[in-house]
Residue, then its C-alpha position, 0 to 999 in steps of 0.5 A: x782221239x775224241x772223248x766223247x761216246x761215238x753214241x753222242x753223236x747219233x740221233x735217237x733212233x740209232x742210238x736205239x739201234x745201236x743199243x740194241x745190237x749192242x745189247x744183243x750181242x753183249x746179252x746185258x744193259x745197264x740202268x742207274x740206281x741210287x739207295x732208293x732203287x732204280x732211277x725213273x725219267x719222266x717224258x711228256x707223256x710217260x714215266x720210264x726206266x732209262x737203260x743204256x748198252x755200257x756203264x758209261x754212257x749211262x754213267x754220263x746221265x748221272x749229273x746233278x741230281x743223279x751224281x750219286x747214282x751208280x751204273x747197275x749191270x742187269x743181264x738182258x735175261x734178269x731184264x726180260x724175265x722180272x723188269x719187262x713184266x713188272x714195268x708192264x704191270x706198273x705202266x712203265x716205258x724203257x728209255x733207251x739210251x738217253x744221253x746229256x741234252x737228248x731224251x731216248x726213244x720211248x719204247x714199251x717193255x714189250x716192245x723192247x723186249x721184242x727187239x731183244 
């Protein structure tokens, strides 16, 4: 059996998809925090909260600078309810499911929040 996330084998976009089934039918999604608060990526254009459909893909992110980071569960209604409008008002884009090597679809909050 292989070790790797059957995830790291897709493309972005269905790893978007497949988050998003996923994340749906778990009804949660995790992000990476670390004493400061929540981890933040930055893509060529904006800057975004990264969050992944189970703690260990977002776990597999925490390398380097973020090895001390820990996988924080939020339930997709905590999401929708106080992030999507707080990430909106800050200008901030989801990042779903980035995995070692390979940035995530960038997608706004709303829209996001649309797709849940």
């Amino acid at each position: 059996m292989s070790s790797l996330h059957p995830m790291l084998e897709k493309n972005a976009f269905q790893r978007l998809e497949a988050s998003i089934a996923e994340i749906k039918s778990q009804q949660k999604l995790f992000i990476l925090k670390d004493e400061h608060g929540c981890v933040m990526l930055t893509t060529d254009e904006d800057d975004g909260v990264p969050v992944w459909p189970d703690a260990e893909l977002a776990l597999l992110w925490a390398t380097d600078d973020w090895d001390h980071c820990e996988a924080m569960e939020l339930t997709t209604d905590e999401f929708l309810t106080k992030w999507v409008p707080g990430m909106t008002q800050d200008n901030l884009m989801v990042i779903v499911c980035p995995v070692p090597a390979e940035e995530g679809e960038v997608m706004s909050p709303q829209e996001f929040a649309e797709s849940l």
